[in-house]
C-alpha positions in Angstrom: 7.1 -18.8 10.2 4.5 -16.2 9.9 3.6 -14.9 6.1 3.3 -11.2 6.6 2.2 -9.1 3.7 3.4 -5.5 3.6 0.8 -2.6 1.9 2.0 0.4 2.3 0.9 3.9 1.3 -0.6 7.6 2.3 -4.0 6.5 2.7 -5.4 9.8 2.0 -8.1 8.1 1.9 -8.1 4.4 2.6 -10.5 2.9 0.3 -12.0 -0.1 -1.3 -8.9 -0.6 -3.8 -6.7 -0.9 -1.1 -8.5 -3.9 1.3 -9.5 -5.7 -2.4 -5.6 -5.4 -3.1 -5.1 -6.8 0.5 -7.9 -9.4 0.3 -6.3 -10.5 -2.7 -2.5 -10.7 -1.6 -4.0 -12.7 1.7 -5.9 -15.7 -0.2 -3.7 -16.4 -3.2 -0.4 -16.0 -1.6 -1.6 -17.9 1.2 -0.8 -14.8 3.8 -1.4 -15.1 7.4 -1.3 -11.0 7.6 -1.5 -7.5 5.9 0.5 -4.9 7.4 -0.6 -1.5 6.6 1.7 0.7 7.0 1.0 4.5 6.6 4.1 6.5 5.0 4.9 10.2 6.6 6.5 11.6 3.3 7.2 9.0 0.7 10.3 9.7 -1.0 8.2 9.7 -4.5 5.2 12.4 -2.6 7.9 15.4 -1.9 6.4 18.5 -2.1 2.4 17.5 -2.0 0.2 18.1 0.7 -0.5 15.1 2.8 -3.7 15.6 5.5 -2.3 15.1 8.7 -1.3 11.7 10.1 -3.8 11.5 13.3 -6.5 11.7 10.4 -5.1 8.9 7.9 -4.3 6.9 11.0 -8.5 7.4 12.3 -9.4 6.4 9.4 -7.5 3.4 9.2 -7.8 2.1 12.3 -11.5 2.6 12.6 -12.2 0.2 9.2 -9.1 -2.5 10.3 -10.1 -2.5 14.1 -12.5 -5.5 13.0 -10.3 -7.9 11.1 -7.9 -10.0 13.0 -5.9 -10.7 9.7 -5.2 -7.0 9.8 -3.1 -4.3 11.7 -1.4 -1.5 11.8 2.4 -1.0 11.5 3.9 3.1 12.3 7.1 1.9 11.9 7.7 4.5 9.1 5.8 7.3 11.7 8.4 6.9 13.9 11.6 7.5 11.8 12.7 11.1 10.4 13.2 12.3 7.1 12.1 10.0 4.1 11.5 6.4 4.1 12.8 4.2 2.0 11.3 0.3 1.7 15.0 -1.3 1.9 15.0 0.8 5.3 11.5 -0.2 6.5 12.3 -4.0 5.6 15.7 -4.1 7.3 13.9 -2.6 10.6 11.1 -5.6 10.3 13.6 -8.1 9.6 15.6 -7.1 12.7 12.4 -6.9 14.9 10.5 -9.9 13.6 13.1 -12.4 12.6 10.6 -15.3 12.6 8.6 -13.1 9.5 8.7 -13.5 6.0 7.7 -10.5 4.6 6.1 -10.0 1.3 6.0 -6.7 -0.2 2.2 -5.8 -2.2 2.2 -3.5 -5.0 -0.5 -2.8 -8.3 0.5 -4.6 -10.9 1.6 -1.2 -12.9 4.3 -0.3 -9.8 6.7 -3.6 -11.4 7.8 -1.4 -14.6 8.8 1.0 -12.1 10.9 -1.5 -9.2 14.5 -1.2 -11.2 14.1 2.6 -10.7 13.9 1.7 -6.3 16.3 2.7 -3.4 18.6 -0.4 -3.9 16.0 -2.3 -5.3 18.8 -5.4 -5.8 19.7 -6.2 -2.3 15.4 -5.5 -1.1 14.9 -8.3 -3.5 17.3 -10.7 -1.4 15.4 -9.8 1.5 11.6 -10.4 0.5 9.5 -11.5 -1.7 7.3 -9.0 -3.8 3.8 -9.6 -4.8 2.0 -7.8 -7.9 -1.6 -7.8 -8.4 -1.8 -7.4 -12.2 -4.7 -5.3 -13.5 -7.1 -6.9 -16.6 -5.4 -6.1 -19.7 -2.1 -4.7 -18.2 0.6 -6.5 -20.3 4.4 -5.8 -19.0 7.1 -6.4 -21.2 10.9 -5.8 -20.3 13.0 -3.4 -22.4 16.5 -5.1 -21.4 18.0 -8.3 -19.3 18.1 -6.3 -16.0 14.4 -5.3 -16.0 13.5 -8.9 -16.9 15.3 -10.8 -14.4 13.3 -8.7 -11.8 9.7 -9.0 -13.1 10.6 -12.9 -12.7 11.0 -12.1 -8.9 7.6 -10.5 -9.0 4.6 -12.9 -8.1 1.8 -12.0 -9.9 -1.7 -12.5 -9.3 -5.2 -11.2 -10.9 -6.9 -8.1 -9.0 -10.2 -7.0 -10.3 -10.4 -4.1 -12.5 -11.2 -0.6 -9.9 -10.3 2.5 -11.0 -10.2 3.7 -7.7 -7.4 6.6 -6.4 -7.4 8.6 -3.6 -6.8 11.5 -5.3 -10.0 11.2 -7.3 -12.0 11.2 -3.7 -10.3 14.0 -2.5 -11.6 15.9 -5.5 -15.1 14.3 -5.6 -15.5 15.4 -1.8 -14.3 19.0 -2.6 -16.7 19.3 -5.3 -19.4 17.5 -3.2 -19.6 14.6 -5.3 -20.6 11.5 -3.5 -18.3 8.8 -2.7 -20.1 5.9 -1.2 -18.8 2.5 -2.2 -15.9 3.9 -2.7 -14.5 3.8 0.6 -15.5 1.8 3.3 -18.9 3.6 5.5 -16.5 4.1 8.7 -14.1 6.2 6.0 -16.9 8.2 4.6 -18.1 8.9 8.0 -14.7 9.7 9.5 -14.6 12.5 6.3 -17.8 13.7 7.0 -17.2 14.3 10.6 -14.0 15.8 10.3 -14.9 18.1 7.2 -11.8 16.4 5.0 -11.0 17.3 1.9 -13.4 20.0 1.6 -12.9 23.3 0.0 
């Protein structure tokens, strides 16, 4: 059975937080793939502006094109109207039977998992992994929240205060963003004039 680990996100821009988060889920879960699967309009993102998905898709595909532990997954692209994990899950179940999936998030998501789209019966069907930040502590304020941060596991991610929103805002100011995205993303920006005023 193949150990699949799911990252998912806008990737407005993909950068060096999000392969160290994959890097990380791969070697001590003991993956044999990261998933990355782009959102159209997360649920949580209604209302913002998103840059288009032919960009966030360039841009992801030019840096993951080299790494066979890597690919693509549009499976959210392809269905209308929000998208929910429980309904992306259910899809990759049905399609990949022989998968387990593993679902990645930052360690700070878990306080925020009893607030998911039937969060209960998406923990029956996968595992989630949380890669806890240096000096994040989490502590549960009742029984419910507790019996799910024991589904969670946890492993240690290096400290990067990295968010796409901050390179969005360094680019339009003309701040320089090198190491923080990989050279094929800061290229792909470049060439494409994203993010700028």
């Amino acid at each position: 059975m193949k150990k699949v680990g799911i990252l998912g996100g806008t990737f407005d821009p993909l950068h060096i937080g999000h392969l160290v988060m994959a890097d990380q889920a791969l070697y001590y879960a003991g993956l044999d793939e990261i998933w990355f699967i782009p959102a159209p309009s997360p649920p949580h993102k209604q209302g913002k502006v998103i840059t288009d998905i032919s960009h966030r898709l360039g841009m992801l595909k030019n840096v993951l094109a080299g790494d066979s532990k890597y690919r693509i997954c549009t499976i959210e692209l392809e269905r209308k109207g929000p998208s929910y994990t429980i309904d992306t899950i259910k899809e990759l179940i049905s399609l990949y039977p022989e998968h387990q999936f593993y679902f990645i998030i930052g360690g700070d998501m878990i306080r925020y998992l009893p607030k998911w789209h039937q969060i209960d019966e998406l923990m029956t069907m996968i595992r989630f992994i949380g890669l806890d930040r240096p000096g994040y502590s989490l502590s549960a304020q009742n029984q419910r929240e507790e019996e799910l941060y024991q589904k969670v596991m946890l492993y240690p991610m290096p400290q990067l205060d990295i968010s796409s929103s901050q390179i969005r805002e360094w680019v339009k100011i003309g701040r320089p963003i090198r190491n923080l995205v990989p050279d094929l993303v800061e290229g792909y920006i470049k060439e494409h004039h994203l993010y700028e005023d």
